[in-house]
N, C-alpha and C positions, 0 to 999 in steps of 0.2 A: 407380546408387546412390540410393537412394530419403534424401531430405533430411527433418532433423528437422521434428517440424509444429511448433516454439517458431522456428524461423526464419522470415525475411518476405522475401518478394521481389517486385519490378518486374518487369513482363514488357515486351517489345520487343514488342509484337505490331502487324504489318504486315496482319493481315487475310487473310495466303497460307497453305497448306497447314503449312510447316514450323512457322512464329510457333504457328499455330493448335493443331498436336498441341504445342508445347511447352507452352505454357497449361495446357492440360489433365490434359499428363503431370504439372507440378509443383502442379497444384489441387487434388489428392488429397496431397499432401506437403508444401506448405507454407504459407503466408498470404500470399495474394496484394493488396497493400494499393493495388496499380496498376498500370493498362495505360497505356502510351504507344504512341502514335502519329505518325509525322514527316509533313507537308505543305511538302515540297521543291518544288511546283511539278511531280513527277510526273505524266503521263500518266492514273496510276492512282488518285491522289490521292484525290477523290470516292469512287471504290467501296473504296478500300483503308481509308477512314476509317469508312462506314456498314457493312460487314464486320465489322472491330474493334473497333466500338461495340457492332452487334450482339451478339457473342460474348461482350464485357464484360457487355452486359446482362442477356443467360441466365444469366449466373454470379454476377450482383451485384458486380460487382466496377467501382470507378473507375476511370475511360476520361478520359484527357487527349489533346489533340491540340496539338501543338508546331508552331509554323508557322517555320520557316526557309529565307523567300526568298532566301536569299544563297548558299544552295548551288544551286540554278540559276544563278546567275551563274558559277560555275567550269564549267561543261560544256556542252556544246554537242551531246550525247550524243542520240540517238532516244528517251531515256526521259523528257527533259524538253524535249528540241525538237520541237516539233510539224513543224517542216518538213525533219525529215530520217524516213526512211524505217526502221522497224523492221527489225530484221535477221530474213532468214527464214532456218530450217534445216532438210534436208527430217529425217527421223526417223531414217533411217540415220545421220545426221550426228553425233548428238545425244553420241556417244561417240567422235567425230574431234578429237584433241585441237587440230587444228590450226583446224579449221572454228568449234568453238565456241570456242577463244579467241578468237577475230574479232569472233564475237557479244558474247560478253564486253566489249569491248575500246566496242562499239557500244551500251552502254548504262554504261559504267560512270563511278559520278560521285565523285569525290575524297575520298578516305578517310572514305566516308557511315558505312560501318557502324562504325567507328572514335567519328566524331562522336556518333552515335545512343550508342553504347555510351557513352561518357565522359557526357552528358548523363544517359542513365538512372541512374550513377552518382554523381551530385550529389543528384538525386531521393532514393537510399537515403541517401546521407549525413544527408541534411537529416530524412528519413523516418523512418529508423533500421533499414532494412529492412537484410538481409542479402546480397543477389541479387541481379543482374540475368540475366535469363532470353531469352535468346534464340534464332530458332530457324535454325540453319544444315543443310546435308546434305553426305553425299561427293560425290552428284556434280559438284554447282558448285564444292564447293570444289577442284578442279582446274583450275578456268577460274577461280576468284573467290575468291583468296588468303585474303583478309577472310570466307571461309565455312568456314576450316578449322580444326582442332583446336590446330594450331600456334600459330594467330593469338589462338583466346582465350587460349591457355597465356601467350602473350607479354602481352597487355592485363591478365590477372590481376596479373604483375608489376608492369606499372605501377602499377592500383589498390592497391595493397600502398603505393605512396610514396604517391599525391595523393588517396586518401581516409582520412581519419584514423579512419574505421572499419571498412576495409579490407575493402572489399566485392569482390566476386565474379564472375567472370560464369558462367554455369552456360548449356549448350547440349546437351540434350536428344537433339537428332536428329544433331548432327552428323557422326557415322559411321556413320547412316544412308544406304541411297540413299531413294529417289521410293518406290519399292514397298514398302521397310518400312516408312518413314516411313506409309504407309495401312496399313497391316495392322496396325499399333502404334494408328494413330487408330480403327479398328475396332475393337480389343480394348479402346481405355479409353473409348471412347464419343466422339470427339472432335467437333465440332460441323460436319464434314464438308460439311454443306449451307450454312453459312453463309459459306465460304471466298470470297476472290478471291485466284486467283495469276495474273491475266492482267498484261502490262506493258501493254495496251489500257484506256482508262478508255470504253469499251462499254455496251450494255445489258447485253452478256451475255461471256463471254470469248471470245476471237476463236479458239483453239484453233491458231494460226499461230503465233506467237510462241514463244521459247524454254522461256520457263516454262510456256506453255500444252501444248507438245507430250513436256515432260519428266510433267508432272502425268500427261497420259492415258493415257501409257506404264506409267507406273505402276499407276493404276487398273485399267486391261485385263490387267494380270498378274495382279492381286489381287481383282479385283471388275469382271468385264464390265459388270453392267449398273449398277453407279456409274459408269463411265468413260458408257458412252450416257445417264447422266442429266445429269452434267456436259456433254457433248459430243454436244446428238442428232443436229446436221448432221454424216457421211460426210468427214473431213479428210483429203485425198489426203496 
């Protein structure tokens, strides 16, 4: 449902594939008067923030980075503990619901997207913007409750009591998988090169990791030789 352009909204944007076509998709639709960005002390932190800047600034568009050390202090998670081990899953796996909710389980940090979300939504309050825009998928959202269509349905409600401007959240990709989500970024142009969806904070994305190996699966269904430009080392 393509949004009025006298509406304004926040984007959520994390720097990753899904954030990234959401941007996009609602940049032609609505007035985008801010990006945010979370620095939890993630892994990914560094490159998820020069990603998101980047992208802000193809677009002109305001780029905030929100630093909240205290949500590292509740997990102890591989995504923000350096001394626990990423979880690997081989690509068969990637659709076992039992294997990736493990994975799931091994990065997840206490109701982040929750926080993230209510935080953007002060931003519109104070803003006057109409949005918050964030970019979730199907497939995690079966391992990652907080990526589902349910869960923004349910958070809308809230917002309805504790913003007195009754703001929104709006998710774009959410009933997408990995493969449309890129075929949608190709068709509106979305800034595809600029992305990081590794949970590795690398030179380059490690292509092992969860989100690394859902992204290339996708790309190689949609676009061979984007998956080997993202991905040129052979990942067994």
């Amino acid at each position: 449902m393509a949004l009025s352009k006298k509406k304004k909204s926040i984007v959520l944007l994390s720097g990753g594939l899904d954030s990234a076509v959401s941007f996009k998709k609602v940049f032609g639709e609505t007035d985008i008067v801010l990006t945010l960005t979370f620095d939890y002390g993630q892994r990914a932190a560094k490159k998820e923030i020069e990603a998101a800047g980047a992208i802000s600034k193809l677009f002109n568009v305001d780029h905030k980075v929100i630093d909240l050390p205290w949500l590292k202090e509740l997990t102890t998670t591989a995504l923000v503990e350096l001394s626990e081990s990423m979880p690997r899953l081989d690509r068969s796996e990637l659709d076992d619901l039992s294997k990736a909710g493990q994975s799931a389980e091994n990065v997840w940090v206490p109701n982040r997207n929750g926080v993230f979300i209510n935080i953007a939504a002060a931003f519109c309050e104070a803003l006057e913007a109409d949005h918050v825009v964030t970019g979730f998928n199907a497939e995690e959202a079966a391992t990652f409750p907080d990526n589902s269509k349910a869960f923004v349905e349910a958070v809308n409600g809230s917002l309805s009591y504790s913003t007195l401007t009754k703001a929104s959240v709006i998710a774009p990709t959410a009933e997408l998988n990995k493969r449309e989500i890129i075929k949608l970024a190709l068709e509106i142009g979305a800034p595809l090169d600029l992305v990081w969806s590794c949970y590795e904070g690398d030179e380059r994305m490690c292509g092992q990791c969860e989100s690394c190996l859902r992204l290339r699966r996708g790309l190689e269904s949609e676009n061979k030789n984007l998956a080997d430009k993202f991905f040129p080392e052979k990942i067994k």
